[in-house]
N, CA, C and O atoms as a Tinker XYZ file with bonds, in Angstrom:
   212  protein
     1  N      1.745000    0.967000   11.016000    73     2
     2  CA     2.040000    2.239000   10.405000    64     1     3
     3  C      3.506000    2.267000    9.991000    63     2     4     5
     4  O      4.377000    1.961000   10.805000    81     3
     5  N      3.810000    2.642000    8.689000    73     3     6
     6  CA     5.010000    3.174000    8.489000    64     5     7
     7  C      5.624000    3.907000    8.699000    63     6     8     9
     8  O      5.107000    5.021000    8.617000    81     7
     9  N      6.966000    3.868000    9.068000    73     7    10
    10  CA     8.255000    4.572000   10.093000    64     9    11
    11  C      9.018000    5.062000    8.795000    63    10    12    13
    12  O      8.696000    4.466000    7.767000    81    11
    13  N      9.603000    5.668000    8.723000    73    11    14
    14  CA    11.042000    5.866000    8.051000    64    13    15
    15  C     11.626000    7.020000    9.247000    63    14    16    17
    16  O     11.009000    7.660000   10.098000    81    15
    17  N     12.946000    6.973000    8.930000    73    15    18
    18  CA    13.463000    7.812000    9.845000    64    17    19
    19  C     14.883000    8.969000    8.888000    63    18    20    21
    20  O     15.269000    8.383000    7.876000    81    19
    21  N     15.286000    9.768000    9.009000    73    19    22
    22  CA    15.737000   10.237000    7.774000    64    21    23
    23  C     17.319000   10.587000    8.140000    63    22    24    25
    24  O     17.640000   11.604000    8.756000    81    23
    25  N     18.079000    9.778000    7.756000    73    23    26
    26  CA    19.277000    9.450000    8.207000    64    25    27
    27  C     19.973000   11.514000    7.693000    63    26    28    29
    28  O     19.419000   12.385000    7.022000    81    27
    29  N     21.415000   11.502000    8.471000    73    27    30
    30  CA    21.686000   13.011000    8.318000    64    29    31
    31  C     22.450000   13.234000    7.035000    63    30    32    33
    32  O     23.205000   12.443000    6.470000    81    31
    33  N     22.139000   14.357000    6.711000    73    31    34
    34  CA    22.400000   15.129000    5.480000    64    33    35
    35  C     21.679000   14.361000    3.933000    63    34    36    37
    36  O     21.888000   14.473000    2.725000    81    35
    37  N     21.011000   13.788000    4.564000    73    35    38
    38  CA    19.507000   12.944000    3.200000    64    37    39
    39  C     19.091000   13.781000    2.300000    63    38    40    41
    40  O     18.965000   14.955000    2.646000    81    39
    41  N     18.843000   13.479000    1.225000    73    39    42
    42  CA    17.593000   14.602000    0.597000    64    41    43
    43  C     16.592000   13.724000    0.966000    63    42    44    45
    44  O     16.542000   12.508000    1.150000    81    43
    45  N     15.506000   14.996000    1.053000    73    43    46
    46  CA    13.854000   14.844000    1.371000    64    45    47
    47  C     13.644000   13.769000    0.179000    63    46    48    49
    48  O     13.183000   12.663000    0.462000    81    47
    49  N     13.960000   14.074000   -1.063000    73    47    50
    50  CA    13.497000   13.199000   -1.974000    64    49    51
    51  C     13.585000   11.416000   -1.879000    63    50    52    53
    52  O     12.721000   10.565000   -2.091000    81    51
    53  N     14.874000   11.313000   -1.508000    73    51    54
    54  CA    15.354000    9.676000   -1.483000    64    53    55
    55  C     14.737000    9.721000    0.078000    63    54    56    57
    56  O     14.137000    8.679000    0.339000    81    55
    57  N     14.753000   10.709000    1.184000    73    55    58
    58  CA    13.222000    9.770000    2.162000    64    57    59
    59  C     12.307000    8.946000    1.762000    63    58    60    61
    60  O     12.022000    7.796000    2.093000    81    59
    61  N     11.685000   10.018000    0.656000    73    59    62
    62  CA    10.746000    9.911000    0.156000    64    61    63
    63  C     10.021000    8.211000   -0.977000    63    62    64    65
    64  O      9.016000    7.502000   -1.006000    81    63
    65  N     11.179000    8.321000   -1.604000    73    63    66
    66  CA    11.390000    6.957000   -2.364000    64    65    67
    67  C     11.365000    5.794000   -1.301000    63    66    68    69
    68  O     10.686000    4.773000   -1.419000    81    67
    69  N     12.424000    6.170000    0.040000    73    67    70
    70  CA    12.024000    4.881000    0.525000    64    69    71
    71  C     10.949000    4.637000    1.207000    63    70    72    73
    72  O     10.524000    3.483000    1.261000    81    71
    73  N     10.163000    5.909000    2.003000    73    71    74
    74  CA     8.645000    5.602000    2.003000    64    73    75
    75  C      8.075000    4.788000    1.517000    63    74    76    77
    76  O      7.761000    3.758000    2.114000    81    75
    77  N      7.657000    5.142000   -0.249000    73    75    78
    78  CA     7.043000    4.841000   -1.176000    64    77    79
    79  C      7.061000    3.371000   -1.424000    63    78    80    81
    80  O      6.083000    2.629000   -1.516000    81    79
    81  N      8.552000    3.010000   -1.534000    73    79    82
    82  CA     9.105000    1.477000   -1.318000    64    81    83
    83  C      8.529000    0.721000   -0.543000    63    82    84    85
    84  O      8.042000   -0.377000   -0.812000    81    83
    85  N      8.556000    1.395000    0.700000    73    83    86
    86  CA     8.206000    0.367000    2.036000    64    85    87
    87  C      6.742000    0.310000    1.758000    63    86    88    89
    88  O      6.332000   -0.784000    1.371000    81    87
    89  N      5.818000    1.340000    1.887000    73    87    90
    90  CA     4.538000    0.959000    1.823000    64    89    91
    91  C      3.761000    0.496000    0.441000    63    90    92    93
    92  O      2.564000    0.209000    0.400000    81    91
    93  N      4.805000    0.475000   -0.856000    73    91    94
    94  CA     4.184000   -0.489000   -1.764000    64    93    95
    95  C      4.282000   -1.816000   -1.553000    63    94    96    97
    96  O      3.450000   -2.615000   -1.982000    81    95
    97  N      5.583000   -2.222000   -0.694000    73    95    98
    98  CA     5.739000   -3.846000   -0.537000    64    97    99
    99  C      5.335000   -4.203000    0.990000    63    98   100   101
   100  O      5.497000   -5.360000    1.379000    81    99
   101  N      4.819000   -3.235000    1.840000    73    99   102
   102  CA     3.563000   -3.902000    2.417000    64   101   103
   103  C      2.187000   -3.836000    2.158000    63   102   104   105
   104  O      1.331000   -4.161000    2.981000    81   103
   105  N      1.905000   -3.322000    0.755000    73   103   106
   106  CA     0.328000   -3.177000    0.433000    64   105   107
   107  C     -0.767000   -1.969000    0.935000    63   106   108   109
   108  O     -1.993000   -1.870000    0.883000    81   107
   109  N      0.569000   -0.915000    1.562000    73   107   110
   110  CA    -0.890000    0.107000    2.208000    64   109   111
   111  C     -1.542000    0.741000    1.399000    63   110   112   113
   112  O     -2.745000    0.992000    1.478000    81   111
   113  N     -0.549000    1.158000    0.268000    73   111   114
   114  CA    -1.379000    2.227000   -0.993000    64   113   115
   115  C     -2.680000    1.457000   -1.356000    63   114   116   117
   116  O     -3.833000    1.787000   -1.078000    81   115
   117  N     -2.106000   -0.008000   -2.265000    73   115   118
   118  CA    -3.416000   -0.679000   -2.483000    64   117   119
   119  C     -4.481000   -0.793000   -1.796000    63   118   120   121
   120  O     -5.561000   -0.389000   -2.226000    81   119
   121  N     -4.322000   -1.428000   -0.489000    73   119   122
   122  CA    -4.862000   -1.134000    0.509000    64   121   123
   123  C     -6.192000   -0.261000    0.535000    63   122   124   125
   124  O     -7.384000   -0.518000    0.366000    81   123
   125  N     -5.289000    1.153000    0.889000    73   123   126
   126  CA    -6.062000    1.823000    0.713000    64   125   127
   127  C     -7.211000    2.121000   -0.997000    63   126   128   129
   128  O     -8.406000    2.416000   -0.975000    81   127
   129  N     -6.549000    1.967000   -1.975000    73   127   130
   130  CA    -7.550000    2.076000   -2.998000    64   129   131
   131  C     -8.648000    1.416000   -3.041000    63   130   132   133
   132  O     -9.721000    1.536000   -3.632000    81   131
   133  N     -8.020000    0.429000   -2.036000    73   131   134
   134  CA    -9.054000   -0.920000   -2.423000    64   133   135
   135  C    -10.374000   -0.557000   -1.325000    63   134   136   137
   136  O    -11.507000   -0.683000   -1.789000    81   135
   137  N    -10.230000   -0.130000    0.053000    73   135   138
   138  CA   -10.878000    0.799000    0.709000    64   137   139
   139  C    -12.021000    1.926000    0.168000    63   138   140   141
   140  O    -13.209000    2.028000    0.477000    81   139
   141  N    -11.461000    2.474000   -0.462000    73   139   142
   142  CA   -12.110000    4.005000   -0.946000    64   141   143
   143  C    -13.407000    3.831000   -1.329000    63   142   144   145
   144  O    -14.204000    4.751000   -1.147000    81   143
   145  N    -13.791000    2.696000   -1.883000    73   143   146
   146  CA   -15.246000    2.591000   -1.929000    64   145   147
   147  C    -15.539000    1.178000   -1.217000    63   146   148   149
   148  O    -14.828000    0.205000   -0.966000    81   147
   149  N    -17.085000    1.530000   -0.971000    73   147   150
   150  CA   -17.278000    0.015000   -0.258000    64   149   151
   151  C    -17.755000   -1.147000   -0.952000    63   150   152   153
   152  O    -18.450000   -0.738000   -1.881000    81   151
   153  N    -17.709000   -2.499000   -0.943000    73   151   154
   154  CA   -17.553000   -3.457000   -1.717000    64   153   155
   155  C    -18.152000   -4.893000   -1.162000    63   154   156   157
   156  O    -17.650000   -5.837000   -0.552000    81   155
   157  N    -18.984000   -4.708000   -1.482000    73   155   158
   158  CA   -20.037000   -6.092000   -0.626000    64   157   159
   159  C    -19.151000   -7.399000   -0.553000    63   158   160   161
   160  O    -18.416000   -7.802000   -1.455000    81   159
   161  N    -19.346000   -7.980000    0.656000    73   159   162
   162  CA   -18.702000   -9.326000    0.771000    64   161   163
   163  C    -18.952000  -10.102000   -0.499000    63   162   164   165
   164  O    -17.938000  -10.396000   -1.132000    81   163
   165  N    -20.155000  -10.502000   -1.006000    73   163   166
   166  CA   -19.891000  -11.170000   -2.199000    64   165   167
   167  C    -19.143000  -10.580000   -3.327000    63   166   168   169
   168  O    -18.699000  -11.427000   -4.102000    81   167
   169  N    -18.896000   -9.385000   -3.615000    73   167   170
   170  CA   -18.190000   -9.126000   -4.413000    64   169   171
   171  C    -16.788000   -9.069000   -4.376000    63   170   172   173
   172  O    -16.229000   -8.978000   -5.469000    81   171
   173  N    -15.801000   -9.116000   -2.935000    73   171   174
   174  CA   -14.840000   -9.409000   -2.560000    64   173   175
   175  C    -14.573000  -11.375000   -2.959000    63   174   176   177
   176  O    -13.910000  -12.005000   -3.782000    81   175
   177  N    -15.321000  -11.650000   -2.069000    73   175   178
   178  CA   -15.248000  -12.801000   -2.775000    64   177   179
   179  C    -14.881000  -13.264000   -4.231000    63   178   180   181
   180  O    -13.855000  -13.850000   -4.576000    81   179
   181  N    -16.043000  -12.834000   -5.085000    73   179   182
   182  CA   -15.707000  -13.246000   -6.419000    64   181   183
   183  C    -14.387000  -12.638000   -6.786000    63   182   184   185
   184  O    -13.780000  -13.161000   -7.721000    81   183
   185  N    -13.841000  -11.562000   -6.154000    73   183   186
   186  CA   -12.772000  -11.161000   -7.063000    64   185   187
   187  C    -11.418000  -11.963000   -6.299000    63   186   188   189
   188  O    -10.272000  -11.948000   -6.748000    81   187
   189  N    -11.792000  -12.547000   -5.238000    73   187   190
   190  CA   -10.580000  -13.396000   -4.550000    64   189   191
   191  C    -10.468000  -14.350000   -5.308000    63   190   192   193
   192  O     -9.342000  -14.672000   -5.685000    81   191
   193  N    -11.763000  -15.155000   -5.793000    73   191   194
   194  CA   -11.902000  -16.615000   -6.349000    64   193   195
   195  C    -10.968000  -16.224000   -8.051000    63   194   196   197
   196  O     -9.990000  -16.879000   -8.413000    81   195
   197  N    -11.625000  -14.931000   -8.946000    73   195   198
   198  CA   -10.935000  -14.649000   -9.830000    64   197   199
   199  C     -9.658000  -14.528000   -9.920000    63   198   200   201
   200  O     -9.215000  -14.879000  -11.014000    81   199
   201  N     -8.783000  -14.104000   -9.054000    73   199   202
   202  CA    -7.662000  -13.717000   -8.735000    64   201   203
   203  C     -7.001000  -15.270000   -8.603000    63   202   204   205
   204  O     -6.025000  -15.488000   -9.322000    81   203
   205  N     -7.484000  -16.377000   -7.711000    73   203   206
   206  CA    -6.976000  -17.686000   -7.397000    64   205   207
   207  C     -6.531000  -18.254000   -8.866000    63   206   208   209
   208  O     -5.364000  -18.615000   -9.019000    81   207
   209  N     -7.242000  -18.314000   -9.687000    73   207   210
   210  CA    -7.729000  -19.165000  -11.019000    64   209   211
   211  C     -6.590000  -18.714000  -11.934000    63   210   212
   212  O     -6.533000  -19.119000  -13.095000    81   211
C-alpha cells in the first residue's frame, strides 16, 4: 500500500501529485484497471505473449 506522508506547510495539491507519481511507477492504477473486469487465463496469456513480440 501506498504511504505518502505530507511534509509541513504542503499544499494538499503537490501531496497529491506525489501520490499519483508513486502509484503510477509502481503500477497500482493499472493494476487496478486491469482488475475491474475478469479475464480468463488464456486471455491474459495471449496478451502477455502480444506484449513480448
Amino acid at each position: 500500500m501506498s504511504e505518502i506522508k505530507c511534509r509541513k506547510n504542503e499544499p494538499v495539491e503537490r501531496v497529491l501529485r506525489r501520490l499519483k507519481k508513486k502509484m503510477d511507477k509502481e503500477g497500482t492504477m493499472k493494476e487496478l484497471r486491469n482488475r475491474r473486469h475478469y479475464e480468463k487465463p488464456s486471455e491474459v496469456k495471449r496478451r502477455e505473449s502480444k506484449r513480448s513480440h
